[in-house]
Phi, psi and omega in degrees: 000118161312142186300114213241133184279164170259170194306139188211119145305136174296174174306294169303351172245017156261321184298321186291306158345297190292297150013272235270321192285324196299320174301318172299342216237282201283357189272294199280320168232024188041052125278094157351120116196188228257201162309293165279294189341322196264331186285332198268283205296006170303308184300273178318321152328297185286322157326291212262338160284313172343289187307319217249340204252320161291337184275339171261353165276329192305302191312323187281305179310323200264341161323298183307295199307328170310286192301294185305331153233042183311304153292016185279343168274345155258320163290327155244041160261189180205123179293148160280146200059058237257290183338296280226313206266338173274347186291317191255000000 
């Protein structure tokens, strides 16, 4: 099995993150706070949920891929020789 990576945000969807924490923290707990601050618990979010949060869309995606080709060997097969098989 390959060495599997850690979860790594774009620039911009970290910039949005941090963003998103600094709002949540004055909307929600009336606290100021700043760039790295909102960058560190960004950061520890994704360490520690990440992984669990990722581990249930894979789970869900190979559900769907599952569910969706469940019939796929009955729906595309096609006999072979179809003539050959009714002559005998």
């Amino acid at each position: 099995m390959r060495k599997k990576s850690s979860i790594a945000l774009s620039d911009a969807a970290r910039k949005q993150a941090i963003g998103a924490l600094k709002q949540y923290f004055a909307a929600n707990l009336d606290e100021e706070i700043g760039d790295l601050k909102a960058g560190l618990l960004l950061d520890f979010v994704v360490s520690e949920l990440g992984p669990s949060v990722y581990n249930q869309a894979i789970a869900d995606a190979r559900a769907f891929f599952e569910e969706r080709t469940g019939d796929l060997a009955a729906i595309c097969y096609q006999d072979e020789f179809p003539t050959s098989r009714r002559k005998a």
